[in-house]
C-alpha positions in Angstrom: 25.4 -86.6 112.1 24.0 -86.6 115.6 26.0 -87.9 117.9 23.4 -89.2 119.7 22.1 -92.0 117.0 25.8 -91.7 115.3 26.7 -95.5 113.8 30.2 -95.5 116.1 28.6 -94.3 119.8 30.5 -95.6 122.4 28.5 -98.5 124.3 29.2 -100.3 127.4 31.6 -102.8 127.2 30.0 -105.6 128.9 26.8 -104.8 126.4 28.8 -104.7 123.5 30.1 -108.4 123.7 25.8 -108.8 124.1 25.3 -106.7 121.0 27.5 -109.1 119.1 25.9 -111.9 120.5 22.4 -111.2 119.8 23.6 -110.0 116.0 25.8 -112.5 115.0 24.2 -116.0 115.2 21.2 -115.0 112.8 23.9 -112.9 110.1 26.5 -116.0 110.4 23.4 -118.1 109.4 22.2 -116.1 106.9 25.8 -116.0 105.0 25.5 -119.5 104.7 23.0 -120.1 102.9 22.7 -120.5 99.5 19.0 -118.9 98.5 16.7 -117.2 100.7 14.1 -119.4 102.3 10.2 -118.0 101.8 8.8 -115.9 104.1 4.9 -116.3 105.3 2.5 -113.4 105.6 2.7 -111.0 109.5 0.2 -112.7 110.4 1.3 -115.7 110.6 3.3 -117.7 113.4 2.2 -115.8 116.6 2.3 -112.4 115.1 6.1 -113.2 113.4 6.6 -111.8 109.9 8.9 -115.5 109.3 8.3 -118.9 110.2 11.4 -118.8 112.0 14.7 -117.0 112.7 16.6 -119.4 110.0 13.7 -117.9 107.1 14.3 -114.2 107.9 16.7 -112.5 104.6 19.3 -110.8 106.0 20.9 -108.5 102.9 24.1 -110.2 102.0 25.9 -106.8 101.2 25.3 -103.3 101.6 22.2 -101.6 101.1 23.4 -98.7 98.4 20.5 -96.6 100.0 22.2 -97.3 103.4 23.7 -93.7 103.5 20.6 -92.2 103.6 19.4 -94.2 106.8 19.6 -91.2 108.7 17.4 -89.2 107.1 14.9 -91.3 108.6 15.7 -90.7 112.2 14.3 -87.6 113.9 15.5 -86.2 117.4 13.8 -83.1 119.0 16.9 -81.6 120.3 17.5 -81.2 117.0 14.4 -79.2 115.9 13.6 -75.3 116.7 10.8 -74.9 119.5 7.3 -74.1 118.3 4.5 -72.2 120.6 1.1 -73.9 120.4 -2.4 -73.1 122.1 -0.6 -70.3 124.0 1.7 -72.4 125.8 2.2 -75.7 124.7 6.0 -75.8 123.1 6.4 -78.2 120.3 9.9 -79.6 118.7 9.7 -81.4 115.8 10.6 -85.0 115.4 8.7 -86.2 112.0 7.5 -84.0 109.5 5.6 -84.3 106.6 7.5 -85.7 103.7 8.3 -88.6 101.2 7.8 -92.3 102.6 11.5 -93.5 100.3 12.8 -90.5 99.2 13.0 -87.5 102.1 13.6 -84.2 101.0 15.5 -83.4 104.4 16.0 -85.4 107.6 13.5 -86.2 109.6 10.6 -85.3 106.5 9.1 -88.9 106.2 5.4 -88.9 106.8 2.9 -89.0 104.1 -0.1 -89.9 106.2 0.4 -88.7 109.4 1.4 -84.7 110.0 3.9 -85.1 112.2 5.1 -86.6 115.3 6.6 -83.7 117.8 8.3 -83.8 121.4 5.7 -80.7 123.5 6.3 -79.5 126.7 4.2 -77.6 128.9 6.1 -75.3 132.3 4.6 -75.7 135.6 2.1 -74.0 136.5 1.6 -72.9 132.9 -2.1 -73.5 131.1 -3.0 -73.6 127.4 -5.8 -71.2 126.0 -9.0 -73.1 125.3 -8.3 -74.3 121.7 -9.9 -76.3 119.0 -8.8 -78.7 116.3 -9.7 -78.1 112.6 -9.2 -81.2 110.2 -7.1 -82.5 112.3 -6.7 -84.5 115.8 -3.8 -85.7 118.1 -2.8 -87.9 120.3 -1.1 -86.7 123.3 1.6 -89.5 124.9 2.3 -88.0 128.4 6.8 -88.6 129.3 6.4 -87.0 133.0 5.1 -84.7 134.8 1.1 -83.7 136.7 -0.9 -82.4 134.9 -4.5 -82.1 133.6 -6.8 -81.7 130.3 -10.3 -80.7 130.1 -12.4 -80.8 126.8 -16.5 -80.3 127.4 -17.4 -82.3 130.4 -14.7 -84.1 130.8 -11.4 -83.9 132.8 -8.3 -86.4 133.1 -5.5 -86.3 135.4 -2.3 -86.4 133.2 0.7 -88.4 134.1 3.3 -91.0 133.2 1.8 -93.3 130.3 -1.7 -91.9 130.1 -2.4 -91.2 126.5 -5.4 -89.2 125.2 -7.1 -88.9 122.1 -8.3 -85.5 121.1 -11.1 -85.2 118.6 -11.0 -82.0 116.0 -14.2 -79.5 116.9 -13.6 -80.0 120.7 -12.9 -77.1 122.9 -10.0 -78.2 125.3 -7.6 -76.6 127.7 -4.5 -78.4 129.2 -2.9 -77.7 132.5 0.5 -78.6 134.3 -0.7 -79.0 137.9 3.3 -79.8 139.0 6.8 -78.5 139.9 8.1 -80.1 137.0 7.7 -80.1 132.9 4.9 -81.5 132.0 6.5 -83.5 129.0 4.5 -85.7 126.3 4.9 -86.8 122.9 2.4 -85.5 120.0 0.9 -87.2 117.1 -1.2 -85.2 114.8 -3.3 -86.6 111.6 -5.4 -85.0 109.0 -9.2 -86.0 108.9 -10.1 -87.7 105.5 -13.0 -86.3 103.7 -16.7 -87.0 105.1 -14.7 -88.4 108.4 -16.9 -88.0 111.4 -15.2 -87.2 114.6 -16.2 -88.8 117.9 -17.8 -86.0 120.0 -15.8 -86.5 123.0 -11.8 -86.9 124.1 -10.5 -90.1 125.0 -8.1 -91.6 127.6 -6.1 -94.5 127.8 -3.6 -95.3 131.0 -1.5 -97.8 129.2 -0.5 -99.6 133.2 -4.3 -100.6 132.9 -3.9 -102.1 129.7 -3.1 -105.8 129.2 -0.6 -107.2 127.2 -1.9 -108.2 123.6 -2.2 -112.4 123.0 -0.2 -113.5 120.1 -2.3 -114.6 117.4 -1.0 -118.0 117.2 1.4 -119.6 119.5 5.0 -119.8 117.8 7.6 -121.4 119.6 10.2 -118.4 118.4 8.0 -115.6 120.4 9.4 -115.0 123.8 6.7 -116.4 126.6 4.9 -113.3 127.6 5.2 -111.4 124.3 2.9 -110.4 121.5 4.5 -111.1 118.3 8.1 -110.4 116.2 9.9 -112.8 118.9 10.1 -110.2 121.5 7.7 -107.2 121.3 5.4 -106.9 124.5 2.3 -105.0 123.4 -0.1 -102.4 125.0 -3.3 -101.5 122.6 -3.7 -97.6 123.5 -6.3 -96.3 120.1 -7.2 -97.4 116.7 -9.7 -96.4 114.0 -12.4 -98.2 116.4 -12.0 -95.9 118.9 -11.8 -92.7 116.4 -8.7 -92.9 115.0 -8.7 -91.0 111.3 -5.5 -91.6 109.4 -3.6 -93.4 111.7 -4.6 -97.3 112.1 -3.3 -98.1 115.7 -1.3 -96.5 118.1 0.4 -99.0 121.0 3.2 -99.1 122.8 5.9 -101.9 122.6 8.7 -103.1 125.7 11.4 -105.1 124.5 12.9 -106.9 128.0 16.8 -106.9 128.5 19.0 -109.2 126.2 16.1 -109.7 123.3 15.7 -108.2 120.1 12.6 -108.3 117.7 12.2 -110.1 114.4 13.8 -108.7 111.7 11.4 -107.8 109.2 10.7 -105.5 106.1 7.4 -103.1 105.7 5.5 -102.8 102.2 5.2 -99.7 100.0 2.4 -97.3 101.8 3.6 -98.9 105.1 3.8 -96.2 107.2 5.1 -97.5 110.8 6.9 -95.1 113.4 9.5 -96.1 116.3 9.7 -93.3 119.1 11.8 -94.3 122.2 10.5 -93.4 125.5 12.0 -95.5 128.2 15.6 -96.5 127.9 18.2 -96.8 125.2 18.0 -99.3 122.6 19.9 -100.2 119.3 18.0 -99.8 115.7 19.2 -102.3 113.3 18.3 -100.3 110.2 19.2 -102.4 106.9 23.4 -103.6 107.2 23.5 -100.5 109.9 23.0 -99.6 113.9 22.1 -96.7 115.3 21.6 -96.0 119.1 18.1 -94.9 119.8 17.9 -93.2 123.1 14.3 -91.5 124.4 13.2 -88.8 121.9 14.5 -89.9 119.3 12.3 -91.6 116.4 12.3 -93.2 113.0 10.5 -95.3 110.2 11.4 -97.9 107.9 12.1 -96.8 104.1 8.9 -99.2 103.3 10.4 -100.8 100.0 9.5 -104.5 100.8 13.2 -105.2 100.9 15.2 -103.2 103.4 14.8 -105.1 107.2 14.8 -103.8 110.7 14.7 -104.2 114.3 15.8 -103.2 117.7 17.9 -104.7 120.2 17.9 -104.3 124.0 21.5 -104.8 125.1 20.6 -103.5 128.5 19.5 -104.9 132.0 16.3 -103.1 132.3 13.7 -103.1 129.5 13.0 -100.2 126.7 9.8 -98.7 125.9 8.3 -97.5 122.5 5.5 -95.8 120.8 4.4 -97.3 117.9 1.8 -96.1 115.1 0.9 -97.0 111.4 -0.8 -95.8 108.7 -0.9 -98.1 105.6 -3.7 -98.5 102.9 -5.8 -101.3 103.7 -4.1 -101.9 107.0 -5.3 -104.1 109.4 -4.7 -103.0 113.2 -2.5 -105.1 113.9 1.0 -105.4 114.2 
């Protein structure tokens, strides 16, 4: 097992009396009681999967499916490097795979092709390339850079995002002294799609924090829904999204963890840490989660999870779905 994500990775001390904290109030409540209260619909309370904390079902013994949590989890240091569009160096995170049953770690998507770590050396350019039946979404982690697809041109940097259409003739440039560093999101195009004619951009410190849907006195003032998730829309299928139903990013501030919660069969719903490190509560299980490394839910209705800053400063996600009939919103 990684010893990055491994269950028994040394934490702080003074965060792990924190960790404790925050986990055992809602499991000591839990234990107590005698049937499982009902849940409402996501959409509910303020974007909360549960009325309240006291309604969430915590698992009252181990998961037998537990041991295979890590096959869920995806790191790029892990993964063998890949050369794309001349220059553009890809490690795997994500692959294609089985939603509940993955035939080796990491192999989990059904929907999406895969989500990758790329980097791009300074100075270095790509060759003008083109998408077929397929488009991406480029997350940009550091670095200057800039892309150019038909008569368009961005400037690439920290938390710019952009949405590359298939049938578009781009080239992307580092323009810095450092690695130009990004993450990489890649769906197929579903028969008779139509592709938007022109690449998108999205500078997420532009983008104001999504309202919760209702007020709910369990959501942390400031945040968009599961008690503690902080929200920034980047694309969805409005914008020219094919597969994939929204991407955002999600900040959990220090001392807060989100909602517990399970996903449905088809639920597709990926966690990739870019800022900060942050515990997954995965089922009965934890697993540190520091930047690069990613993972989804086995989406069985039943199985819950969350993550937990123990920290002082807040951690930073990207987030994306694809799910049959779903909605856009988290």
């Amino acid at each position: 097992m990684n010893a990055r994500y491994q269950r028994n990775s040394l934490l702080p001390g003074r965060n792990f009396a924190r960790v404790l904290l925050a986990l055992s109030l809602p499991l000591l409540t839990a234990s107590a009681q005698i049937a499982p209260k009902p849940s409402v619909s996501t959409a509910g309370a303020g974007g909360n999967s549960f009325n309240g904390p006291e309604y969430v079902r915590y698992p009252n013994q181990k998961d037998l499916q537990d041991r295979r949590i890590d096959m869920f989890i995806g790191d790029w240091h892990d993964s063998l490097p890949r050369r794309v569009y001349g220059s553009l160096i890809l490690r795997d995170i994500l692959t294609k795979g089985d939603n509940l049953n993955p035939p080796q770690k990491g192999a989990v998507l059904e929907s999406a092709n895969f989500l990758s770590y790329g980097r791009l050396q300074p100075h270095e350019s790509t060759i003008p390339s083109q998408l077929q039946s397929v488009q991406e979404v480029y997350y940009i982690l550091g670095g200057a850079g800039e892309i150019t697809a038909g008569e368009k041109s961005f400037a690439l940097h920290k938390d710019v995002a952009i949405l590359m259409p298939a049938d578009l003739s781009f080239v992307m440039k580092n323009t810095g002294e450092e690695p130009l560093t990004m993450y990489v999101v890649n769906e197929p195009l579903p028969a008779n799609f139509h592709p938007i004619k022109q690449m998108l951009m999205a500078d997420e410190r532009l983008v104001p924090v999504r309202t919760p849907l209702l007020a709910s006195p369990y959501t942390i003032p400031g945040a968009s829904g599961h008690w503690a998730h902080i929200v920034r829309d980047l694309f969805n299928k409005n914008d020219g999204l094919a597969t994939i139903g929204d991407i955002i990013t999600v900040e959990i501030n220090p001392i807060s963890m989100g909602e517990p919660h399970p996903h449905q069969p088809g639920h597709e719903e990926i966690w990739a840490a870019i800022d900060g490190t942050s515990l997954a509560f995965i089922g009965t299980e934890l697993r540190v989660q520091p930047p690069g490394v990613a993972y989804m839910l086995r989406p069985d209705g039943l199985m819950q999870h969350s993550n937990i800053n123990s920290g002082d400063t807040p951690v930073k996600f990207l987030w994306f779905s694809t799910s049959t009939g779903y909605s856009g919103k988290k």
